[in-house]
C-alpha positions in Angstrom: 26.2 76.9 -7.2 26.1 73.7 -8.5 29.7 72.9 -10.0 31.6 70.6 -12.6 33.7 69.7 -9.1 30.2 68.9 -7.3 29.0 67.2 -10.0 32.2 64.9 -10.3 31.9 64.1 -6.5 28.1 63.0 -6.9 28.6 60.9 -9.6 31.3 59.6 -7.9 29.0 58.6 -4.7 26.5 57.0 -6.9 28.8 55.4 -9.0 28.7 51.5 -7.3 24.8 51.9 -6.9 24.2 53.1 -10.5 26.4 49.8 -12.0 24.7 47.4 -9.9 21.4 48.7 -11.0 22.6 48.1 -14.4 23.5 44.9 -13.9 20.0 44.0 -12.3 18.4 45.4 -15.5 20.5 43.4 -17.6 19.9 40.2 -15.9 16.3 40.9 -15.7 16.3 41.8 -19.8 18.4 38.4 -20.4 15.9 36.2 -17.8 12.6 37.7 -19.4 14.0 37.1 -23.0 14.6 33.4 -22.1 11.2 33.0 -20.8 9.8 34.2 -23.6 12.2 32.1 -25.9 11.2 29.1 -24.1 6.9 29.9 -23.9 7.7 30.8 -28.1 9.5 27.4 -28.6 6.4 25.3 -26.3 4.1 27.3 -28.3 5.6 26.4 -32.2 5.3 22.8 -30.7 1.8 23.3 -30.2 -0.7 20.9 -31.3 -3.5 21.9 -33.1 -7.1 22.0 -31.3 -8.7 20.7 -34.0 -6.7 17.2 -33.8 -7.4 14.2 -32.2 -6.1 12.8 -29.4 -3.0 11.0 -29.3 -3.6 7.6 -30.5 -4.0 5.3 -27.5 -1.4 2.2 -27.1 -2.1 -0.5 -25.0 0.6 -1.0 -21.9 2.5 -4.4 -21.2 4.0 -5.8 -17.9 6.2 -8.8 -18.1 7.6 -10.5 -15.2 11.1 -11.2 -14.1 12.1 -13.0 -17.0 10.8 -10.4 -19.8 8.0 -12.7 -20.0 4.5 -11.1 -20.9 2.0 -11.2 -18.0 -0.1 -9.0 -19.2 -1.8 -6.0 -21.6 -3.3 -3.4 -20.1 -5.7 -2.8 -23.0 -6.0 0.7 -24.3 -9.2 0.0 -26.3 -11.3 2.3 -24.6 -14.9 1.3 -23.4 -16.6 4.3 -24.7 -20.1 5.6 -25.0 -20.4 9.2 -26.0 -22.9 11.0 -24.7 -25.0 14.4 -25.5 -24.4 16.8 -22.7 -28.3 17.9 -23.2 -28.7 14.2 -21.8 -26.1 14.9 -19.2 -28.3 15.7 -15.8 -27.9 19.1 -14.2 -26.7 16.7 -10.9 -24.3 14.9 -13.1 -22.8 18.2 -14.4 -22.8 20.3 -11.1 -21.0 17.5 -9.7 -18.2 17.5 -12.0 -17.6 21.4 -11.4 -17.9 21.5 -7.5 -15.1 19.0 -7.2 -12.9 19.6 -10.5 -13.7 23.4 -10.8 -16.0 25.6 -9.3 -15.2 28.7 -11.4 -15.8 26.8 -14.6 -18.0 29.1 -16.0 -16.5 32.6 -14.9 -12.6 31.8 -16.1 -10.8 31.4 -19.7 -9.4 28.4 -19.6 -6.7 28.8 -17.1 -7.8 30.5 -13.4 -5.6 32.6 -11.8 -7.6 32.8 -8.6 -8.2 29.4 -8.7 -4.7 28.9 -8.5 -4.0 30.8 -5.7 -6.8 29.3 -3.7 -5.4 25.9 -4.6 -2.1 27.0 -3.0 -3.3 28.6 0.1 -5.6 25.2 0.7 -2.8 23.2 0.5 -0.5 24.8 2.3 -3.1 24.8 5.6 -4.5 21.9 4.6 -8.2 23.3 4.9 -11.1 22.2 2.8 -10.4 19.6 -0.3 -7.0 19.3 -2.1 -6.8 21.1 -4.8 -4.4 21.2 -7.8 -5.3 24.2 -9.5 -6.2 22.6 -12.9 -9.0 23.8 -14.8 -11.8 21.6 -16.9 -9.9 22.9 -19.9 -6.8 22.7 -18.8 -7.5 18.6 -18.1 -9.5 18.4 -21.1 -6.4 19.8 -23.0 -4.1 17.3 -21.2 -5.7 14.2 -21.6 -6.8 14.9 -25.7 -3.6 16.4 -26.9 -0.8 15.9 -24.4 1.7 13.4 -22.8 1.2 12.7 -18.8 5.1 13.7 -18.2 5.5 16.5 -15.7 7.4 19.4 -17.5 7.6 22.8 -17.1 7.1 23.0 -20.9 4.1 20.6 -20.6 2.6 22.5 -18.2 3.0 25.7 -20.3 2.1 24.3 -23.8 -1.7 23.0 -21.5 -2.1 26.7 -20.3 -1.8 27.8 -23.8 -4.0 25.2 -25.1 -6.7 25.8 -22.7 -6.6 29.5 -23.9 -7.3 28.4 -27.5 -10.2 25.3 -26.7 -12.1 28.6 -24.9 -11.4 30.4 -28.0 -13.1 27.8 -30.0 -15.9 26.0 -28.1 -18.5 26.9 -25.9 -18.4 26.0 -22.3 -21.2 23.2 -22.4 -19.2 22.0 -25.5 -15.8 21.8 -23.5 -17.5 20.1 -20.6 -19.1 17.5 -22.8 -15.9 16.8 -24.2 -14.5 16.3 -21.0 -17.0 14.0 -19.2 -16.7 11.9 -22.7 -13.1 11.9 -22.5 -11.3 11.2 -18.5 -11.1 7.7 -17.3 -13.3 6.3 -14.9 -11.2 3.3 -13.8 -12.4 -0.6 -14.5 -12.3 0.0 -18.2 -14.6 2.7 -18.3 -14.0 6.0 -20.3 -16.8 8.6 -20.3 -19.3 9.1 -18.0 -22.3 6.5 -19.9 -20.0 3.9 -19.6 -19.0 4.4 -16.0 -23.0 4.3 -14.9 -23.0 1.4 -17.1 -20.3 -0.2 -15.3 -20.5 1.0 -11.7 -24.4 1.0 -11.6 -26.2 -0.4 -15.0 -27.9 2.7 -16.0 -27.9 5.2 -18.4 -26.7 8.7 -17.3 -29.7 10.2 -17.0 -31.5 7.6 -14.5 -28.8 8.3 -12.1 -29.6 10.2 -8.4 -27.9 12.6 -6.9 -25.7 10.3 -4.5 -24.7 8.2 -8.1 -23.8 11.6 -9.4 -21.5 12.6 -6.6 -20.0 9.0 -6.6 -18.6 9.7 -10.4 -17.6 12.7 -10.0 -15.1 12.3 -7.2 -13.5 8.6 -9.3 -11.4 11.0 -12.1 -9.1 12.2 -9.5 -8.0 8.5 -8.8 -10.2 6.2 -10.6 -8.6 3.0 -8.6 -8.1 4.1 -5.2 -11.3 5.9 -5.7 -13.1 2.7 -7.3 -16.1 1.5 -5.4 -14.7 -2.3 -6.7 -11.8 -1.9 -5.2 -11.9 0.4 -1.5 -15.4 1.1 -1.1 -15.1 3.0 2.2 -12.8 5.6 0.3 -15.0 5.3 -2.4 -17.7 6.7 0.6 -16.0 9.5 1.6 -14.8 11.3 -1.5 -18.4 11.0 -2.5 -19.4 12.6 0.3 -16.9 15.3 0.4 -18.2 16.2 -3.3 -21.5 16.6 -1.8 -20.2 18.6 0.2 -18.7 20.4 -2.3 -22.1 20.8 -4.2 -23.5 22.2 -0.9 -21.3 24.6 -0.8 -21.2 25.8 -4.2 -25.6 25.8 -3.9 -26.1 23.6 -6.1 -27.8 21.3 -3.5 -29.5 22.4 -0.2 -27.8 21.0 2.9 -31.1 18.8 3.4 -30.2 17.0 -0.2 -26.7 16.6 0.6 -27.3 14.9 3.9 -30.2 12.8 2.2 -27.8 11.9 -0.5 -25.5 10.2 1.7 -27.8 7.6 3.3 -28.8 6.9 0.0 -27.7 3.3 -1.6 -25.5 3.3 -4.4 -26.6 0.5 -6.1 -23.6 -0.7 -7.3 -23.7 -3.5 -9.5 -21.5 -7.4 -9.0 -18.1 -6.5 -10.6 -17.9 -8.7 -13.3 -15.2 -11.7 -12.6 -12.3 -11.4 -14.5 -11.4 -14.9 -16.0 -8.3 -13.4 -18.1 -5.1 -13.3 -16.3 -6.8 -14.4 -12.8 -3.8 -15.7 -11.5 -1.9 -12.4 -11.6 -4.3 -10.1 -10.9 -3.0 -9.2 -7.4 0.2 -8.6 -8.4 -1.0 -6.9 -11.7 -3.3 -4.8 -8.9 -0.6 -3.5 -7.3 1.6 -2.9 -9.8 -1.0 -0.5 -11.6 -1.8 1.4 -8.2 1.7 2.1 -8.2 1.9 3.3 -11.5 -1.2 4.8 -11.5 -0.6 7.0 -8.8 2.6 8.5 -10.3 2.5 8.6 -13.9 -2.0 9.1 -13.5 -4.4 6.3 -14.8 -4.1 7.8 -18.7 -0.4 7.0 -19.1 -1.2 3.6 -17.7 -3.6 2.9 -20.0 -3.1 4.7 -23.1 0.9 5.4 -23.4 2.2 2.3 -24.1 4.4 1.9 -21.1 6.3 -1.1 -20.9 6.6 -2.2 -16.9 9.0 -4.7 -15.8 8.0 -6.3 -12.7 9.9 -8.1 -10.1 6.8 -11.4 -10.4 7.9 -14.5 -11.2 5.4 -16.3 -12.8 6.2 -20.2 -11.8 6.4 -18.7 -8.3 3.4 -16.9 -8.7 1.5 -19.7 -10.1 2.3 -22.2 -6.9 1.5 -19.3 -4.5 -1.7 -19.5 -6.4 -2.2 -23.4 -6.1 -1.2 -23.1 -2.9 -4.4 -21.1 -1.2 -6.5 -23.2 -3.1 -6.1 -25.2 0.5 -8.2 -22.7 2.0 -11.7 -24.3 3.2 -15.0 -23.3 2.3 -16.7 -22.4 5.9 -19.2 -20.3 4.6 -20.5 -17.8 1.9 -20.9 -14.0 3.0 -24.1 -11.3 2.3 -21.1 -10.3 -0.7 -21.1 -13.4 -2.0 -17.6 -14.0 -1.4 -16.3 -17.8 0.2 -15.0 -17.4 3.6 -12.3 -17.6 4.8 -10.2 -15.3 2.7 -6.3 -15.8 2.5 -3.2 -13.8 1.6 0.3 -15.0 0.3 3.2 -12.3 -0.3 6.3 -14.2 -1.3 9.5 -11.6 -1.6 13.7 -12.1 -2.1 15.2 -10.5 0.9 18.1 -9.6 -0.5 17.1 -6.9 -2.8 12.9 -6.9 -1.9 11.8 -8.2 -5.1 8.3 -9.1 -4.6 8.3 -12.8 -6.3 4.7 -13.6 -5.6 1.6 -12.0 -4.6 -2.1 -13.6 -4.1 -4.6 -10.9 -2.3 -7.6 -13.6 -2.2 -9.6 -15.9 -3.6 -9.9 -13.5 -6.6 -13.6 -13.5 -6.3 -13.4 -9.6 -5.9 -11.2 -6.7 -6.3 -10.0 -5.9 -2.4 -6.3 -7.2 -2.4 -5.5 -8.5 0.9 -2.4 -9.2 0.7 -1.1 -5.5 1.3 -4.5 -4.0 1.7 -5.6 -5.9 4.4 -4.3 -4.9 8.1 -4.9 -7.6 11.1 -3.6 -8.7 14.3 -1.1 -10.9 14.4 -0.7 -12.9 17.5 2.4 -14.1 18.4 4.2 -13.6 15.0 5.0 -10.5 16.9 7.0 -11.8 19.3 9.9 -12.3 16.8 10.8 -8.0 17.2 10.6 -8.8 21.1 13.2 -11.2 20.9 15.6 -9.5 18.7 15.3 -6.4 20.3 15.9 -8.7 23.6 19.5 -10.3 21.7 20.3 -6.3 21.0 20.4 -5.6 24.7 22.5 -8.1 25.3 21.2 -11.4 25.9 21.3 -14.3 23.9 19.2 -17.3 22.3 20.4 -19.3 25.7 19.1 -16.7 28.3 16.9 -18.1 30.5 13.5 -16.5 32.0 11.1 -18.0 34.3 7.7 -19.2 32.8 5.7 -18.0 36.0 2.3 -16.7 37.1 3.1 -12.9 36.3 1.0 -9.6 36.5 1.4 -6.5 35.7 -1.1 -3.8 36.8 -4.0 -6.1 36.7 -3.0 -8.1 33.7 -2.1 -11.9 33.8 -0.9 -13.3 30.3 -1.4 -17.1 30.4 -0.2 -20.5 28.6 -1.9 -23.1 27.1 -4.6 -24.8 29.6 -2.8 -22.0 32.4 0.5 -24.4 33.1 4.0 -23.7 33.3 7.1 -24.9 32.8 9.3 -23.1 35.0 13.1 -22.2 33.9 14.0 -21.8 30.1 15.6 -20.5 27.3 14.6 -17.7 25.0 14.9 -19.9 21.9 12.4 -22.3 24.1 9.8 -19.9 24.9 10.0 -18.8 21.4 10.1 -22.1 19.6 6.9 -22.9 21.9 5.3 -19.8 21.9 5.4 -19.4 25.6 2.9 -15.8 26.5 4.7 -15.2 30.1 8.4 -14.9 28.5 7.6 -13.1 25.9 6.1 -10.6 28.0 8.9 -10.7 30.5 11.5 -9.8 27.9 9.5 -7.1 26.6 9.0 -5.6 29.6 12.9 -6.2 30.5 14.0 -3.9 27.4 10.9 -1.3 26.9 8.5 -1.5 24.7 9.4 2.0 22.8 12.6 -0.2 21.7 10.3 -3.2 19.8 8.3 -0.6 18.5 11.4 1.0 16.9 12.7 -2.0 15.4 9.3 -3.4 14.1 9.2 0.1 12.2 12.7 0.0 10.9 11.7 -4.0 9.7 9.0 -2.0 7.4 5.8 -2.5 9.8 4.1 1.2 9.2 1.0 0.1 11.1 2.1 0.6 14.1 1.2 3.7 16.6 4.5 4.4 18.6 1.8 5.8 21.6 -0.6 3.9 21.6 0.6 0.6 20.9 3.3 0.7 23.8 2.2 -1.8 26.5 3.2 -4.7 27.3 0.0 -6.4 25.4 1.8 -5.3 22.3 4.4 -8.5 23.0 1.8 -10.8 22.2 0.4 -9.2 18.8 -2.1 -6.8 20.9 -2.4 -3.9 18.4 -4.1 -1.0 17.6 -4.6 -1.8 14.3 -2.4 -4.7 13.3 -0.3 -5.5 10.2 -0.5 -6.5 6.7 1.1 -9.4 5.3 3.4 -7.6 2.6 5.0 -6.0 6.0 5.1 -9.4 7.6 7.1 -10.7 4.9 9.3 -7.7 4.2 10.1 -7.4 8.1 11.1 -11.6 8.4 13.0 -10.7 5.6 15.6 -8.4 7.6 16.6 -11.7 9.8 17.1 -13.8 6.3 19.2 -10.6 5.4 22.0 -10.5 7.9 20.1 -7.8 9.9 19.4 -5.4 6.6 16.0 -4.2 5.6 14.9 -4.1 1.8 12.1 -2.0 1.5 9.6 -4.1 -1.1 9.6 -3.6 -5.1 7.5 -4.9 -7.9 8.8 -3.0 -10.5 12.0 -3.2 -12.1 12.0 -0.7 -14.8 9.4 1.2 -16.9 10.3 2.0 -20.4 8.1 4.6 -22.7 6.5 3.6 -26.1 9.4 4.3 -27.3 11.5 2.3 -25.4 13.2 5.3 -23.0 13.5 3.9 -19.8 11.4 6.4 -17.6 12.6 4.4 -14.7 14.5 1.9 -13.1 14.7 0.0 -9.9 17.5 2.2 -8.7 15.5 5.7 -8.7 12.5 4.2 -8.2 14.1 2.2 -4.6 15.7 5.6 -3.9 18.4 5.7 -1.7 16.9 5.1 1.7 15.6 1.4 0.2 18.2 -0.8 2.7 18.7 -0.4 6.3 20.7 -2.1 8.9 18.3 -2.7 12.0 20.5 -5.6 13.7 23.9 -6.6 13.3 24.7 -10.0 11.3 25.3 -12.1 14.7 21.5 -10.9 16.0 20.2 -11.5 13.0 21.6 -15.6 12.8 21.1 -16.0 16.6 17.2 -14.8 15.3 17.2 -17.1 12.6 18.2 -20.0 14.4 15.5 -19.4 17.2 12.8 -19.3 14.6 14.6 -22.6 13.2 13.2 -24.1 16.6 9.6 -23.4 15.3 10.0 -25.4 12.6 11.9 -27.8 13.7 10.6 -29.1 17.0 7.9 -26.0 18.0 4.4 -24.9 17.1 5.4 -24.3 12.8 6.5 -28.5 12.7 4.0 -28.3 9.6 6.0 -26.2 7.6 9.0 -28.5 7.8 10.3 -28.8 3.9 13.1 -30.7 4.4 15.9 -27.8 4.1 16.7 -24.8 6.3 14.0 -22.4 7.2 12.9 -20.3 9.6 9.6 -18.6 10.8 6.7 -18.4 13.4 2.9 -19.0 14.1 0.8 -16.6 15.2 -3.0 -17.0 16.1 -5.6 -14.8 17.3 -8.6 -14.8 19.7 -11.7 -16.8 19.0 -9.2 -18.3 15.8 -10.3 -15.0 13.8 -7.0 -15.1 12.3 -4.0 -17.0 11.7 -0.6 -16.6 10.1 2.7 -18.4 9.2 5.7 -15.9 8.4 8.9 -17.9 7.1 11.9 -18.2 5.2 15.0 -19.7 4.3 18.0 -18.0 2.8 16.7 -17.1 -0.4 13.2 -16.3 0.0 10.7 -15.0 2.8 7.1 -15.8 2.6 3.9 -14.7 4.4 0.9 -16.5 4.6 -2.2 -15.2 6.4 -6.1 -16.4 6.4 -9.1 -15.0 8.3 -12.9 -14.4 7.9 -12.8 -10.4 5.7 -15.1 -9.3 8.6 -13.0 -10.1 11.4 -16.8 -11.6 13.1 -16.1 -15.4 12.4 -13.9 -18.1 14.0 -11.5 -20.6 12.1 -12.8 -23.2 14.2 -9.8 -25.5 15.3 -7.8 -23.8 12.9 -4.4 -22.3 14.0 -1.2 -20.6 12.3 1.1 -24.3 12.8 -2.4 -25.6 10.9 -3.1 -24.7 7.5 -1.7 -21.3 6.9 1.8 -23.4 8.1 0.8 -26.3 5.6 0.1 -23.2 2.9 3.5 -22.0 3.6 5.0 -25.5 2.7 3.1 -26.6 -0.2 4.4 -23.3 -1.6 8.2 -23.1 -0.4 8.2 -26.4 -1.6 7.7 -25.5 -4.8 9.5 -21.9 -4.8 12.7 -23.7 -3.5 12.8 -26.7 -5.7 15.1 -24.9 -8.3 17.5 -23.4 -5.7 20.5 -25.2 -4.0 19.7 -26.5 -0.9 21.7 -24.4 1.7 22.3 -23.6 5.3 21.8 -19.7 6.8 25.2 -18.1 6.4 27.2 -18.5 10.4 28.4 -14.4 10.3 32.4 -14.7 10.6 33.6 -16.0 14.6 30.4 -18.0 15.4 29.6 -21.1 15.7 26.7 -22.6 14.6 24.0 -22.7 17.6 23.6 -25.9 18.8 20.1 -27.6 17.9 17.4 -28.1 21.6 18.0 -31.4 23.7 16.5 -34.4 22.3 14.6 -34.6 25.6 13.4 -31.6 25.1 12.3 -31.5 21.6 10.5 -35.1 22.6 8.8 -32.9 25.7 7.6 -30.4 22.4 6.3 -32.6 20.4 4.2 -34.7 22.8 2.6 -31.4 23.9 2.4 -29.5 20.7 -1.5 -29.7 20.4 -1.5 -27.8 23.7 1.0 -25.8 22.1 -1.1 -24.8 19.3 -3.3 -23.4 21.2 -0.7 -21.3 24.1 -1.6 -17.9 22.4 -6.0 -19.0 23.7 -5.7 -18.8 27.3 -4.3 -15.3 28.6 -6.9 -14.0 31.1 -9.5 -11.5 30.1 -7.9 -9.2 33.0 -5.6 -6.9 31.4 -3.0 -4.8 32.4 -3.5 -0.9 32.7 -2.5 0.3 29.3 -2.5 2.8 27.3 -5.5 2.1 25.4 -8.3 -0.3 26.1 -8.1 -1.7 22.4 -4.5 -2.8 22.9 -5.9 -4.2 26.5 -8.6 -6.5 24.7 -6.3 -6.9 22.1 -3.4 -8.9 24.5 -6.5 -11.4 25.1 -7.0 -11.5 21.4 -3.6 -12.5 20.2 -2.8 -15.2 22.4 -3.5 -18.3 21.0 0.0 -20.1 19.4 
């Protein structure tokens, strides 16, 4: 019999479990009612369908001294078009790559969503956001580009209620009309305008495929600007259509070898002299904020450029000479100049090319550099306890079947680190780097900013004289030099100081956007002067005697095979410069052109001018040092009277190499030789 007893004693078992129960209910209740207070208060803040997009205002970037540089226009180059004049390609592209299930969901896609999410996480198949046509259509027309939860919400719901109202050709019509193309273009008859000089209907298959993969990121994407990109996200939405049927695999594979007919970017005569800088500045932005908010919000982007500084950097390559014009049209050789404060990475200067075309060398392009390497040899060398004064033996050396050679194959017997590296001596440099392991340069040349570098590959002891696997840009170059001007601490590079909304709330600033792994010690202040004043030697009685400027600086040559490229990397206290020139396809020599050359007279027709306006002092002497004695007279008279030999010391290592790694590395030891 069941009794008021029994009954007590049950409850009383069950009593813990039954309150927590309770109190899981009640949280539950109170979590769902917030969630629905919070979708109520995104939806009364709803704008209506039937509205227009937000009003577009253009964007400004000033440089470092609040001074205007720039508008980024927001009057949109627009040609609506009819989607009955749309071709079926045209339209198929679109929902292959943007949204295959465009015609079977409401607006938002649940599947698609979760498809999105396992792609991404096994990174299988094309990246994926999960966004519908709608749901972008209802972003770009009605919405701001900042990342909310509410935001988010508020496009869900308005995707719902464009379904509601218009038909699905309508909503896709609207979209193609609407998203940004890049190079000024909005709408899909102005981008085969601008990228091809048709109409949209004139366009094949392979044109097709090409517009449809630019919305997702109209400038990296851009055909102007990185044309082999450009290549493969058009062929991975042919892919896409293949898959989808909407193409046979015959078409797709016939669209690829077809030719794009892309037609001559026009030249840009309106802020010319900026538009590196301005180029990178806006990939930046572009690729956080998206290419609408760039465009159309009105930012305001304060930018680390300073425009006298960019101006001489400017004058400066106008030194280049004119050895030839290539099947683009473009004057060879091309040039670079990156120009940064080491102190806090502020990128003061910044010239890609000869600004005949889009393709921005100066951080875009990645090339040997000869024996403007050597620099993380020796510091690593002064970290393992040796010293600008250690001597090495400039001998006939091999290691497993390799011979690095000097200049016309002589040698100079016993000398000094700060010798060797002053006159670019190949068999010392290779010595030292095989004295403290080549995994150790690699390690410090990463934590100097150099990315490029493969840390199998790459170490061999050709690595010591600039034999990489695929090389370095010269906005690393500069930003590594930088650590020695530093006392020894990194700066990761910045253009941007702050970026401030149209209404003047600051969205950023240079501390959140640095972040707090921005600095980093790599040497300690002694290795860092004892660096410094070795790289003084260049300068001053070495292979960089053209860069002399008549105040304290710093830096090193660096040449490559066949003169394909050639570099001068320098600084003095205040500011750390880069200067690089080559022929783009890497095919043609310089001729009798070296880095101590032109790229070294570059560097001092624009330090020259950079430095007028700051004091003229000495590199800081880190507390109990003394300041390193200058070279012997005698031996700075032996330097000069040999320094055309010199020039050349990086051209004459043997074409036997030593057993490496990789065979690229191998022929590239040869190939970055010569200064």
């Amino acid at each position: 019999m069941y009794t008021p007893r029994r009954r007590a004693k049950h409850a009383k078992k069950r009593g813990p479990l039954h309150r927590i129960r309770i109190f899981l209910a009640l949280v539950l209740v109170v979590i769902a009612g917030l969630g629905f207070g919070y979708i109520f208060a995104a939806y009364q803040s709803l704008p209506a369908v039937s509205n227009n997009m937000r009003p577009a205002v253009s964007s400004q970037v000033f440089d470092i001294h609040g001074r205007l540089i720039t508008t980024l226009h927001s009057d949109q180059n627009r040609l609506p078009i009819d989607i009955n004049k749309v071709p079926q390609n045209l339209q198929d592209a679109f929902i292959a790559a943007e949204d295959n299930r465009f015609y079977d969901h409401i607006g938002i896609d649940p599947i698609g969503i979760v498809r999105a999410v396992v792609t991404n996480l096994t990174n299988r198949g094309i990246a994926q956001g999960g966004s519908t046509i709608t749901q972008q259509l209802a972003k770009n027309a009605f919405l701001s580009p900042e990342q909310t939860l509410k935001r988010k919400i508020q496009e869900a719901m308005l995707a719902l209620e464009i379904e509601r109202k218009y038909s699905k050709k309508e909503i896709l019509e609207m979209y193609m009309n609407q998203i940004y193309f890049g190079q000024g273009a909005y709408g899909i008859q102005t981008a085969a305008k601008t990228y091809f000089g048709k109409d949209v209907d004139q366009l094949n298959v392979a044109q097709c495929a090409m517009l449809a993969g630019l919305p997702k990121s109209p400038n990296y994407y851009s055909p102007f600007n990185n044309p082999d990109e450009a290549e493969n996200r058009k062929n991975t939405v042919l892919d896409q259509m293949v898959k989808y049927k909407y193409i046979s695999q015959a078409e797709g594979e016939e669209a690829k070898k077809e030719d794009m007919g892309l037609t001559k970017k026009k030249a840009e005569t309106e802020n010319e002299e900026t538009s590196s800088f301005i180029d990178y500045v806006s990939t930046i932005v572009a690729k956080k904020y998206g290419d609408d908010a760039l465009y159309k919000e009105g930012l305001k982007i304060y930018t680390t450029m300073d425009a006298e500084k960019q101006h001489a950097a400017i004058r400066a390559l106008r030194q280049l000479p004119d050895n030839y014009t290539d099947e683009k049209g473009l004057t060879q050789p091309q040039g670079a100049i990156v120009s940064i404060d080491p102190k806090n990475g502020h990128i003061l200067a910044m010239v890609g090319g000869r600004g005949q075309d889009s393709f921005n060398r100066a951080y875009q392009a990645v090339r040997q550099p000869g024996s403007a390497f050597k620099p993380f040899v020796y510091v690593t060398a002064l970290q393992h306890d040796m010293s600008p004064s250690t001597t090495f033996e400039d001998k006939p050396i091999t290691y497993g079947g390799w011979s690095p050679k000097n200049a016309g194959g002589g040698y100079r017997g016993s000398m000094s680190m700060s010798d060797a590296l002053a006159l670019s001596v190949n068999t010392i440099a290779v010595q030292a780097a095989d004295k403290v392991g080549t995994k150790n340069i690699i390690a410090n040349a990463k934590k100097m900013g150099i990315t490029t570098l493969d840390e199998s590959k790459d170490q061999n002891l050709a690595m010591a004289l600039g034999g990489l696997t695929r090389g370095v840009s010269p906005l690393e170059m500069a930003s590594a030099y930088g650590t020695f001007a530093n006392k020894g601490v990194h700066v990761k590079p910045t253009a941007i100081i702050k970026i401030l909304d149209r209404n003047g709330n600051v969205i950023e600033d240079e501390s959140s956007l640095k972040g707090s792994q921005s600095e980093t010690r790599v040497m300690s202040e002694k290795e860092a002067y004892e660096m410094t004043a070795m790289l003084e030697g260049v300068i001053n009685h070495g292979t960089g005697t053209a860069a002399a400027i008549n105040r304290p600086a710093a830096g090193k040559t660096g040449t490559t095979d066949d003169n394909k490229d050639a570099w001068f990397v320098g600084y003095t206290p205040d500011i750390v410069t880069a200067v690089w020139m080559g022929d783009d396809g890497g095919s043609h020599s310089l001729g009798e052109v070296y880095g101590g050359t032109i790229p070294a007279e570059i560097w001092r027709t624009y330090m020259a001018s950079a430095t007028e306006d700051s004091k003229n002092t000495d590199f800081d002497i880190p507390s109990g040092m003394e300041r390193i004695k200058e070279t012997s007279r005698e031996e700075k008279s032996t330097s000069k009277s040999s320094q055309k030999s010199e020039a050349a010391t990086e051209k004459s290592t043997t074409t036997k190499q030593k057993a490496a790694p990789t065979q690229q590395n191998k022929q590239q030891a040869g190939r970055n030789n010569k200064e």
